[in-house]
LUMVO-501440 format. One record per residue: residue in one letter; x, y, z of N, C-alpha, C in turn; residue number from 1. Coordinates in Angstrom, 1 decimal. Layout:
<rs>
  residuo     n.X     n.Y     n.Z    ca.X    ca.Y    ca.Z     c.X     c.Y     c.Z  num
        A       X       Y       Z       X       Y       Z       X       Y       Z  NUM
...
</rs>
This chain:
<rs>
  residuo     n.X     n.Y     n.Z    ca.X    ca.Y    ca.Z     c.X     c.Y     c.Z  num
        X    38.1    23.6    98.7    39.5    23.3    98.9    39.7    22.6   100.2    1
        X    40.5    21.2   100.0    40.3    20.9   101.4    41.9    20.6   101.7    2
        X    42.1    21.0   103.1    43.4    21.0   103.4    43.8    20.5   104.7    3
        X    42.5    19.7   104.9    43.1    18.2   105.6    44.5    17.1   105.4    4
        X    44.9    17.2   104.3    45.4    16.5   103.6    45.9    16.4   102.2    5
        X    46.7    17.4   102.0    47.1    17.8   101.0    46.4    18.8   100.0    6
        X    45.9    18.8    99.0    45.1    20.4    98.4    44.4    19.6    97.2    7
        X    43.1    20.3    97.3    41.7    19.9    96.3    41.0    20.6    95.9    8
        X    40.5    21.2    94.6    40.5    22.6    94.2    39.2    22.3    94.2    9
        X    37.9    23.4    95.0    36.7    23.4    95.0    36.6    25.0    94.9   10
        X    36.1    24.9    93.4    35.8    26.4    92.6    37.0    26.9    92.2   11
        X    37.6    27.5    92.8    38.8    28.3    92.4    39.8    27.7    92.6   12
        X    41.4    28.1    91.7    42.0    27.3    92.1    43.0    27.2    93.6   13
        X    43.3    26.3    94.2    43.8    27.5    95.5    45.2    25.4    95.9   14
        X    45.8    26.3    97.0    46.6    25.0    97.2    47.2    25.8    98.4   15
        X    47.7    24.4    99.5    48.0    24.4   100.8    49.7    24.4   101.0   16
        X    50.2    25.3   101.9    51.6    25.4   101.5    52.5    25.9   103.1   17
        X    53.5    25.2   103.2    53.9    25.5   104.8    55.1    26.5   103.9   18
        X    55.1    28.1   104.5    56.2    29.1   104.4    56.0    29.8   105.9   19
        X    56.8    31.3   105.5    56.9    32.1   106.6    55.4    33.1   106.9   20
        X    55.5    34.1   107.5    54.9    35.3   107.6    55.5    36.2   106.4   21
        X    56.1    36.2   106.2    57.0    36.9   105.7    56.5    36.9   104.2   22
        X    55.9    35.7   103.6    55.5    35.3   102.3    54.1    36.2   101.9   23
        X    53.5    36.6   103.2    52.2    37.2   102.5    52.4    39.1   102.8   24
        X    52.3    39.4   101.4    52.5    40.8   101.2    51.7    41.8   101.9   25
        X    52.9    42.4   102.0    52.9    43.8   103.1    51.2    44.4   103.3   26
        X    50.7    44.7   102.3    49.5    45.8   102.3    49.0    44.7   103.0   27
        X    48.2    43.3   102.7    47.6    42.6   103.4    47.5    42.2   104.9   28
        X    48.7    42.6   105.5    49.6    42.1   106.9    49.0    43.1   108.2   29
        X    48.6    43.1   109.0    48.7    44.3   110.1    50.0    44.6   110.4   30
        X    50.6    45.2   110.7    52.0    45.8   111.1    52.4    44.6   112.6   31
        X    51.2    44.4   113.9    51.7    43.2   114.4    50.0    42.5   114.2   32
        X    50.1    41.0   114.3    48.6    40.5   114.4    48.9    40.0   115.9   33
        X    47.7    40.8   116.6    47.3    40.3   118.3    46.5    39.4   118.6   34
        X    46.4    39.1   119.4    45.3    38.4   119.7    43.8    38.8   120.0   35
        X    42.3    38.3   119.4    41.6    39.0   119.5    41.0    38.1   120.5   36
        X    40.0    39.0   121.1    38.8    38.5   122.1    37.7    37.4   122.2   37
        X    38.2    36.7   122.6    37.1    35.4   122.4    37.6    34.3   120.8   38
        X    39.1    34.7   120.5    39.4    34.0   119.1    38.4    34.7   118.3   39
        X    37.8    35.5   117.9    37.1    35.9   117.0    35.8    35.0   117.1   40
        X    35.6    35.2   115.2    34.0    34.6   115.0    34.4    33.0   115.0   41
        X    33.5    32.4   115.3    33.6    30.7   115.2    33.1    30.2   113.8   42
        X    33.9    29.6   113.1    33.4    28.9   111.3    33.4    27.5   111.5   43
        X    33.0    26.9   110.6    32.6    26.1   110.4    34.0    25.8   109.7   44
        X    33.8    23.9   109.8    35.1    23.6   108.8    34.8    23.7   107.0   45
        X    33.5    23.6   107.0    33.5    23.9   105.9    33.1    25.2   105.3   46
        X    33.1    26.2   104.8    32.6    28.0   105.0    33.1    28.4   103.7   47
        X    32.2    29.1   103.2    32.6    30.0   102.0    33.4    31.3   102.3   48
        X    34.1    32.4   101.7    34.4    33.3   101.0    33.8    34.1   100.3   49
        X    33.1    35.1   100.8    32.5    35.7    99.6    33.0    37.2    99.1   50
        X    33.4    37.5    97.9    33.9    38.9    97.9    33.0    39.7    97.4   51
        X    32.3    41.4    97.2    31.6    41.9    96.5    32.4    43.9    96.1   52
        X    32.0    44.1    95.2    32.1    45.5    95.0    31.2    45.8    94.8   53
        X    30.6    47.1    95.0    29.2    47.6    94.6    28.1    46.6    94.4   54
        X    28.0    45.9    95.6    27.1    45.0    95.6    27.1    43.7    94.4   55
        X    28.0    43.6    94.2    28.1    42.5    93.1    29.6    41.6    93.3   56
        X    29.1    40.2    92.4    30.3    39.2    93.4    31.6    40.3    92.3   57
        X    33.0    39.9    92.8    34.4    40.2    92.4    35.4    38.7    92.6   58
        X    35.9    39.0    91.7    36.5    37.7    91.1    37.9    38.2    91.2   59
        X    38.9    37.3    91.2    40.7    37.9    91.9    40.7    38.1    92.6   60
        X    40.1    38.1    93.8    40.5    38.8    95.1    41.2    37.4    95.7   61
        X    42.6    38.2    96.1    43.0    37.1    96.4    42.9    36.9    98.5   62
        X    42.3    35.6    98.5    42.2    35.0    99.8    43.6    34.0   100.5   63
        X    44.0    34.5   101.9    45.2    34.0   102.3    44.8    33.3   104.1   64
        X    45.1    32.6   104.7    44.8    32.0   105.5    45.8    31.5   106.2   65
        X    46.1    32.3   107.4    47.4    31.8   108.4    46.9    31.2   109.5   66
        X    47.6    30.1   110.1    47.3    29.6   111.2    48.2    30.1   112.4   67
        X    47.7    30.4   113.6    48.5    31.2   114.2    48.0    29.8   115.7   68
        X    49.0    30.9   116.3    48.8    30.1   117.9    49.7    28.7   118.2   69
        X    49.6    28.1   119.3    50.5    26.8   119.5    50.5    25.8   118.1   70
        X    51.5    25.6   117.0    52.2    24.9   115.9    51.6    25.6   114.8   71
        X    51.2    27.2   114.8    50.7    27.7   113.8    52.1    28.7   113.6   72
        X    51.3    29.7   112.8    52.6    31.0   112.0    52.9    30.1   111.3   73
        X    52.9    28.9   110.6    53.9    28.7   109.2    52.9    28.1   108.3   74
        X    52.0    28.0   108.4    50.6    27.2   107.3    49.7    28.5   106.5   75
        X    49.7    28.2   105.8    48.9    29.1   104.8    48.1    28.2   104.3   76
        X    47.1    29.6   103.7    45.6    28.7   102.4    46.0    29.7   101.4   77
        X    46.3    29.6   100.4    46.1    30.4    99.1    45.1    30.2    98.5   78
        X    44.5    31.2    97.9    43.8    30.9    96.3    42.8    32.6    96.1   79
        X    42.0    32.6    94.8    41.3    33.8    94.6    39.8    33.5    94.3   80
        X    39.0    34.4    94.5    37.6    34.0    94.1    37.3    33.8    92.9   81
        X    36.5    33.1    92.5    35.7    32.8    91.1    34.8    33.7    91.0   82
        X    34.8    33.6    89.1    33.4    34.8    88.5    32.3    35.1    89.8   83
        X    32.0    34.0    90.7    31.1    34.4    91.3    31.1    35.2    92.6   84
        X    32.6    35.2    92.8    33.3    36.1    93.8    33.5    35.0    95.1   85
        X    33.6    34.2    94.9    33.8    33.0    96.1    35.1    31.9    95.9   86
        X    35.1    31.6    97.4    36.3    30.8    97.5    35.6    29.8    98.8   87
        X    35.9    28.7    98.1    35.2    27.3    99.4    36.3    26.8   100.2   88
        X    36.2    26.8   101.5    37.3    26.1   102.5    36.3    24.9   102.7   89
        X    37.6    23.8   102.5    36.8    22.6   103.2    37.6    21.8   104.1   90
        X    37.2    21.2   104.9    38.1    20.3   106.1    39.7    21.2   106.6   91
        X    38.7    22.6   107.4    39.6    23.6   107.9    39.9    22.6   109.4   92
        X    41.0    22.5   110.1    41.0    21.5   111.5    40.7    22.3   111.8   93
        X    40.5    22.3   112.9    40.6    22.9   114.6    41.6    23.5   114.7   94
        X    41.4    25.3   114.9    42.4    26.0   115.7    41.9    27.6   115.6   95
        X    42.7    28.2   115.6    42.8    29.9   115.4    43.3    30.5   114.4   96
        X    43.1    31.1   113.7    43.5    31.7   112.1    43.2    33.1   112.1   97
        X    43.8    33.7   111.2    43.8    35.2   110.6    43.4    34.8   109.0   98
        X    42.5    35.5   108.4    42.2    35.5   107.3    42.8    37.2   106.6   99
        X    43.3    37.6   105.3    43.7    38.7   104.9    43.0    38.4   103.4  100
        X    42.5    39.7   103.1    42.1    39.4   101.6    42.2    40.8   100.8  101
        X    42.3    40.7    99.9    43.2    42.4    98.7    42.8    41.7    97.5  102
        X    42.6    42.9    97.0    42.7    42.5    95.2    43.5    44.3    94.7  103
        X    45.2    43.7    93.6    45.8    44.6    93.3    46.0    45.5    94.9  104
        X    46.7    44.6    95.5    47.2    45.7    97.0    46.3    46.1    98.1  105
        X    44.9    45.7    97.4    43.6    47.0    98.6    43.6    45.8    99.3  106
        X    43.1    46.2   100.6    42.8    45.2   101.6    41.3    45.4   101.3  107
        X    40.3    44.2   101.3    39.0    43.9   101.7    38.6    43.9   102.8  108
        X    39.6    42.9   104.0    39.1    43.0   105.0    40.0    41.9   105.8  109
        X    39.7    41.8   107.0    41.1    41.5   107.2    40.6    40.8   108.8  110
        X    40.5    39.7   109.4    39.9    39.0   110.8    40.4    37.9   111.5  111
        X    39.9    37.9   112.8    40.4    36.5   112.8    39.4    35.7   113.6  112
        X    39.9    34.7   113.2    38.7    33.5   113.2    39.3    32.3   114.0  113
        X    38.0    31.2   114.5    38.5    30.0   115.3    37.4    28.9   114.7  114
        X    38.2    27.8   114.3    37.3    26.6   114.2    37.6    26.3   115.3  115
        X    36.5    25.2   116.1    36.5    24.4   116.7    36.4    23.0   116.7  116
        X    36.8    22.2   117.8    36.9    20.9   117.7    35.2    19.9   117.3  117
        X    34.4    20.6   118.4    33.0    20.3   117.7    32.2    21.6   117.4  118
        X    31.8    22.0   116.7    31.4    23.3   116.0    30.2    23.4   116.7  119
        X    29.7    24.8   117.2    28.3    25.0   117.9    27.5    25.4   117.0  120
        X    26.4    25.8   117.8    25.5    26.9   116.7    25.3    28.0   116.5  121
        X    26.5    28.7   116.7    27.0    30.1   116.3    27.8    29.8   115.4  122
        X    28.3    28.5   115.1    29.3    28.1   113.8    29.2    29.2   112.5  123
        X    29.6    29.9   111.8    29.2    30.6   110.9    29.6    30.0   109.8  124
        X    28.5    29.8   108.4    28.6    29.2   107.2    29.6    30.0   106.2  125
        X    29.8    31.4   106.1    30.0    32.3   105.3    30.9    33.2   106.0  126
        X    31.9    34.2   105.0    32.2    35.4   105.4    32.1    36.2   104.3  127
        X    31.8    37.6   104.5    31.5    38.8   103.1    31.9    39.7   103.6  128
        X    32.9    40.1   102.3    33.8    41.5   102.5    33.7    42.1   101.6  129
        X    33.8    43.5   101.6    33.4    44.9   100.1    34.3    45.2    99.9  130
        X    34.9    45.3    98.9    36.2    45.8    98.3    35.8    47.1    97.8  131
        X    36.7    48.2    97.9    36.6    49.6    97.5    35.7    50.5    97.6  132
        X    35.0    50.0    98.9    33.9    51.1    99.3    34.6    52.3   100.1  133
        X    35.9    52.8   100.3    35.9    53.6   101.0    37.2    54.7    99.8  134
        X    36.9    54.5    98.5    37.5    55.2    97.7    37.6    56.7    97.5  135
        X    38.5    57.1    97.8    38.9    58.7    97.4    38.4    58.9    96.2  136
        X    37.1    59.7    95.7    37.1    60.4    94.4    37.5    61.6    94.0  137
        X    37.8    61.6    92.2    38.2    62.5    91.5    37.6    62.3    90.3  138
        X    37.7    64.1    89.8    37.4    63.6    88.2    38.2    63.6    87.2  139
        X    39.4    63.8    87.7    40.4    63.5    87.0    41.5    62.1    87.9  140
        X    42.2    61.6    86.6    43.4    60.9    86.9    44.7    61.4    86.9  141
        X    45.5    62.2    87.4    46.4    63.2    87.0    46.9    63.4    88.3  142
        X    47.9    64.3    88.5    48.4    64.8    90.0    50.2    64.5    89.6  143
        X    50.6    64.7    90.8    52.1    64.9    91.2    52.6    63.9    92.2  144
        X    54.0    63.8    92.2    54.5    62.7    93.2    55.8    63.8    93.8  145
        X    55.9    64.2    95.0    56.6    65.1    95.6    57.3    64.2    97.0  146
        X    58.1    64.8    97.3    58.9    64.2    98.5    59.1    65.7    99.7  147
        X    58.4    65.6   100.6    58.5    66.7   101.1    59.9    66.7   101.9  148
        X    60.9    67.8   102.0    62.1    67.5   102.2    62.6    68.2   103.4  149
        X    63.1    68.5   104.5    63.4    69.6   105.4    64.1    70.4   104.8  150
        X    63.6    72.0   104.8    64.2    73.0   104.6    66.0    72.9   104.3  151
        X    66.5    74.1   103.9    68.3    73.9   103.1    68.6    74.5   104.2  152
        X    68.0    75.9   104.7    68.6    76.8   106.0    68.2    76.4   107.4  153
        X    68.4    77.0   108.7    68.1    76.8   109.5    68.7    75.8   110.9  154
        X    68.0    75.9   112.0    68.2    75.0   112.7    67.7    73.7   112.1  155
        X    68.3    72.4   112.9    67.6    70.9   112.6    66.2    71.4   112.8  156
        X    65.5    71.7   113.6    64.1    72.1   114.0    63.4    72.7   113.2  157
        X    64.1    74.0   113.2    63.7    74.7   111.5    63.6    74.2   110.6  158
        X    64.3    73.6   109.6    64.3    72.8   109.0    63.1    71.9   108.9  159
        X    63.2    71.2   109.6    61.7    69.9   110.1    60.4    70.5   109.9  160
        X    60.6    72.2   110.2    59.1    73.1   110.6    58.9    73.9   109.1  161
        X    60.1    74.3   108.5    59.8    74.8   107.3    60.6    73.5   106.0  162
        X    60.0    72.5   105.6    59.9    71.5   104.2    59.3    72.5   103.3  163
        X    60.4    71.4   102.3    60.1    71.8   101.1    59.7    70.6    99.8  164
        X    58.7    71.3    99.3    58.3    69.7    98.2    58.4    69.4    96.9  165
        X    59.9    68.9    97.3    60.7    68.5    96.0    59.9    67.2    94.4  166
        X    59.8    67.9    93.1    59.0    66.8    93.0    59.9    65.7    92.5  167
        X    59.3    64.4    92.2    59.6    63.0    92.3    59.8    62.8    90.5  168
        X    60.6    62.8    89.9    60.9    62.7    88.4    61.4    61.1    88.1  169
        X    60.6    60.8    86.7    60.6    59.2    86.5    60.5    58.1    87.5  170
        X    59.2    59.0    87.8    58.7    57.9    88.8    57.8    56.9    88.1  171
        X    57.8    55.3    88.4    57.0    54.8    87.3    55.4    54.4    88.0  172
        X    54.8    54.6    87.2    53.0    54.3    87.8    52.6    53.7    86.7  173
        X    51.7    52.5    86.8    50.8    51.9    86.5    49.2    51.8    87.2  174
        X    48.3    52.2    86.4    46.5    52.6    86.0    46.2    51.2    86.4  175
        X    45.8    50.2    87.3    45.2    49.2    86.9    43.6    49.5    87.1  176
        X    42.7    49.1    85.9    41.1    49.1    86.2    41.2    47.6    87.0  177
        X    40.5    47.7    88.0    40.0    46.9    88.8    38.9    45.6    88.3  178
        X    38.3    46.4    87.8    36.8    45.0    87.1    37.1    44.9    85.6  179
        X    37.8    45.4    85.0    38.5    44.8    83.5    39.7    44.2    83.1  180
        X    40.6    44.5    84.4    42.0    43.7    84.2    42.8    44.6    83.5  181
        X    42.5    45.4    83.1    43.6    46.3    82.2    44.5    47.0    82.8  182
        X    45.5    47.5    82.3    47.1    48.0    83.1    47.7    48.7    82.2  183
        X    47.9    50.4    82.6    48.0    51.4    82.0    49.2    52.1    82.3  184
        X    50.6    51.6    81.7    51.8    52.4    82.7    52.0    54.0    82.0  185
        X    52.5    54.8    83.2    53.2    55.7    82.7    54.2    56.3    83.8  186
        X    55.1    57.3    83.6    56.0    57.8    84.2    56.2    59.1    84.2  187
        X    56.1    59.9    85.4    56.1    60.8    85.4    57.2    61.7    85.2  188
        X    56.8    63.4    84.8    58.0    63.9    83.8    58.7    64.7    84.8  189
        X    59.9    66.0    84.5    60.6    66.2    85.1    60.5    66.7    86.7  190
        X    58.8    67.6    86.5    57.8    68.5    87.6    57.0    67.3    88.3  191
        X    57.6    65.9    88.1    56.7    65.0    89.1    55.5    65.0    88.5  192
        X    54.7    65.4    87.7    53.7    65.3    87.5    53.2    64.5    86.4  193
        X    51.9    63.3    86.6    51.7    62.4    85.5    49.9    62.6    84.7  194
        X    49.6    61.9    83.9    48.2    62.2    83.5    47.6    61.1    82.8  195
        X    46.7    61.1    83.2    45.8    59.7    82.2    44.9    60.3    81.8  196
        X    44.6    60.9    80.6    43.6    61.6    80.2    42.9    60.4    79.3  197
        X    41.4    61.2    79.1    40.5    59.9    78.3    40.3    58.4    78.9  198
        X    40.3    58.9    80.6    40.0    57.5    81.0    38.5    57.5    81.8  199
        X    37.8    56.2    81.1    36.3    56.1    81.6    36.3    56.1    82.9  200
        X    35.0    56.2    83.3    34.7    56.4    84.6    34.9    54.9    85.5  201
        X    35.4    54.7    86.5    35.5    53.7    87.4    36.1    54.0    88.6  202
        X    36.8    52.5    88.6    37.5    52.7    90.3    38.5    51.9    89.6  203
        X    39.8    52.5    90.0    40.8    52.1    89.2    42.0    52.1    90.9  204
        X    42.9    51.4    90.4    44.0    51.3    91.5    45.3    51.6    91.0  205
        X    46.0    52.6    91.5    46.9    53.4    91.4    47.8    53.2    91.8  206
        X    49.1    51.9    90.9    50.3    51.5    91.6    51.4    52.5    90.9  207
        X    52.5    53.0    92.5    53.7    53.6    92.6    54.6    52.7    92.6  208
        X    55.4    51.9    91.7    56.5    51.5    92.3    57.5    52.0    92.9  209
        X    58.4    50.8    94.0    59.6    51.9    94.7    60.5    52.3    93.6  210
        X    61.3    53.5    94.2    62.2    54.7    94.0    62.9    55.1    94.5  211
        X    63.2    55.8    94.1    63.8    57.3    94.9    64.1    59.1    94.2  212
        X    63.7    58.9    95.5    63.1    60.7    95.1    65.1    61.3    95.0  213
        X    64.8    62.5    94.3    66.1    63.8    94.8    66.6    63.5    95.6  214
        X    67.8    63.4    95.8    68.5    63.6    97.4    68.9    62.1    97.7  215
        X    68.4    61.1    97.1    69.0    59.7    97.3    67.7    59.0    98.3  216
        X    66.3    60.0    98.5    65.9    59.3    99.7    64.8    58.2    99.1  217
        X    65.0    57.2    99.3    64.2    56.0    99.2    62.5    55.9    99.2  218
        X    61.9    55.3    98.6    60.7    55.0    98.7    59.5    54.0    98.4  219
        X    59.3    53.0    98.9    58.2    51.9    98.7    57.5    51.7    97.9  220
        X    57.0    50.9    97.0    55.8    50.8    96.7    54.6    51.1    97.0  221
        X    53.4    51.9    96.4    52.2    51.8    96.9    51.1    51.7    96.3  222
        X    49.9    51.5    96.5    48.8    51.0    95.7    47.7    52.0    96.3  223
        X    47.0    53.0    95.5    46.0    53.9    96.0    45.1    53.6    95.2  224
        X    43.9    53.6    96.2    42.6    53.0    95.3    41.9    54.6    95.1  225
        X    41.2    54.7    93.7    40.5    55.8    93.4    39.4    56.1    92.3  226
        X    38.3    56.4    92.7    37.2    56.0    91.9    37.1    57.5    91.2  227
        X    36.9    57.2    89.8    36.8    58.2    88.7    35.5    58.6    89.0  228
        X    34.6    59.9    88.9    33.6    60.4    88.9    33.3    61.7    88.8  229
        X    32.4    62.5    87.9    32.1    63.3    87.7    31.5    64.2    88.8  230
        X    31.2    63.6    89.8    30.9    64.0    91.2    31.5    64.7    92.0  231
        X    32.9    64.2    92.0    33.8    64.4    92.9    34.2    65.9    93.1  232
        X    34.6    65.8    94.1    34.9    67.3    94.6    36.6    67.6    94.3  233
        X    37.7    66.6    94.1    38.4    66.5    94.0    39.0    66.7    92.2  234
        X    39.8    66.8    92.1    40.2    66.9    90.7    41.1    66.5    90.4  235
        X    42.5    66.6    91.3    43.8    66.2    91.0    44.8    65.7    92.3  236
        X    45.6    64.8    91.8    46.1    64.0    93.1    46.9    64.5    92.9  237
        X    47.8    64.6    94.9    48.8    64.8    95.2    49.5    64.1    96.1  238
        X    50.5    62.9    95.2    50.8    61.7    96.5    52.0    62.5    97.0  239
        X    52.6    62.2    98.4    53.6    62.8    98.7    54.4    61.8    99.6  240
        X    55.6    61.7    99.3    56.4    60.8   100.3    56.3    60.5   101.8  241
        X    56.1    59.8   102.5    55.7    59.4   103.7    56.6    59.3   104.8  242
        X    57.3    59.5   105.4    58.5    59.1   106.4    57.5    57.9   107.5  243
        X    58.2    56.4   107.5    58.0    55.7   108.6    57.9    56.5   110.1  244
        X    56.9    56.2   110.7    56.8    56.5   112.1    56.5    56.0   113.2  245
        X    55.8    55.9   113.9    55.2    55.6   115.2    53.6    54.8   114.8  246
        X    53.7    53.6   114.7    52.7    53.0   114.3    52.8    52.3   113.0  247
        X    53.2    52.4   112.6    53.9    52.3   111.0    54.4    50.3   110.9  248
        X    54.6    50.3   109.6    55.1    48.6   109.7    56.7    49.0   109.8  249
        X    56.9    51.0   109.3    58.2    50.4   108.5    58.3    50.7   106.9  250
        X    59.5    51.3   106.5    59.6    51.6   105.4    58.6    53.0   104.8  251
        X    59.1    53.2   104.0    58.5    54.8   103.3    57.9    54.7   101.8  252
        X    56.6    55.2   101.5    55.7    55.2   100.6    55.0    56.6   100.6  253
        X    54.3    56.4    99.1    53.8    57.8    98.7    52.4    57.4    99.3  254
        X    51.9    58.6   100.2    50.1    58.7   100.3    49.5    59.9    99.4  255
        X    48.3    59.5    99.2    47.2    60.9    98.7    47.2    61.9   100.0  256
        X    47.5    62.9    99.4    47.0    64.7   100.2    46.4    65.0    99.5  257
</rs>
């Protein structure tokens, strides 16, 4: 893809596009992007993409490219890897960039990088990132969606110190398998609790869309990655509402406990 000059699809399809920050989705984003030490690694204007899972290429992952620094923040690179898990940059200019990459919400990996004006010989040809190596296992697909709530009695303090975990009813979730494309909704019943039974073994991604729990209180989207396995020590999930905090981007979502 080269985006010297308008957009030219080498391998996958991808195209060059001036928007905001704001355009590339939340999971993918650091909460702020700083500046790193030395601009990062040094690329080449021309440089591959490479994605892998369990040691093999992955294909979708989608690749995004912001230019940052003096006349950057509004340029983007779109596009996703091919069968072979790659995505080709070609005639990247001269500058500083952040690269973000996810497939179905997971972050792969996430850096930032500097072309230069004449490229040295630390120039780097390539970049390779693993998608879902750091997956929560279970042997089951199943669990609850709960909103933990501050206590009914008490002081404000009490309250905060004794929660209660209200569960989350018609909440809607969709099963996506990750390396077959397949998309499995269901909604959980009155006790918050949902079940995918008879599902083969993998690494599946587990989207919550937003809601709201009991009580009117609000809650985000989220995407938990989780690999099926007979191994696991775990058996059943328990996502539970999140309260924004101290570090946070912002806004409230279900995590695994």
């Amino acid at each position: 893809m080269d985006i010297s000059g308008g957009a030219a699809v080498r391998g996958s399809a991808i195209f060059f596009a001036f928007f905001a920050f704001s355009f590339l989705p939340a999971p993918a984003i650091p909460c702020s992007v700083m500046g790193c030490a030395g601009d990062g690694k040094e690329m080449r204007p021309n440089f591959k993409v490479r994605a892998f899972h369990d040691g093999k290429p992955l294909s979708g992952v989608s690749v995004r490219i912001a230019r940052t620094g003096e006349g950057g923040g509004e340029k983007f690179l779109l596009g996703t890897t091919d069968p072979s898990g790659s995505v080709r940059i070609t005639n990247l200019p001269p500058g500083n960039y952040w690269i973000y990459t996810d497939l179905l919400g997971i972050g792969a990996g996430t850096e930032c990088f500097h072309v230069a004006a004449h490229s040295t010989s630390k120039a780097l040809k390539s970049l390779k990132y693993e998608w879902g190596d750091l997956a929560p296992a279970t042997t089951n697909i199943k669990g609850s969606l709960v909103d933990s709530q501050p206590g009914p009695v008490g002081t404000p303090i009490e309250r905060l110190l004794h929660r209660v975990a209200v569960p989350i009813p018609n909440a809607k979730l969709t099963l996506h398998d990750a390396l077959k494309g397949s998309a499995i909704p269901t909604v959980t019943d009155d006790k918050g609790t949902f079940s995918y039974p008879g599902i083969p073994k993998g690494t599946y991604v587990l989207h919550i869309d937003s809601g709201t729990a009991p009580g009117g209180r609000e809650y985000d989207s989220s995407d938990i990655l989780i690999v099926l396995t007979d191994k696991a020590k775990m058996d059943s999930l328990r996502l539970v509402r999140r309260e924004a905090g101290g570090g946070s981007c912002g806004g409230t979502s279900l995590e695994l406990q």
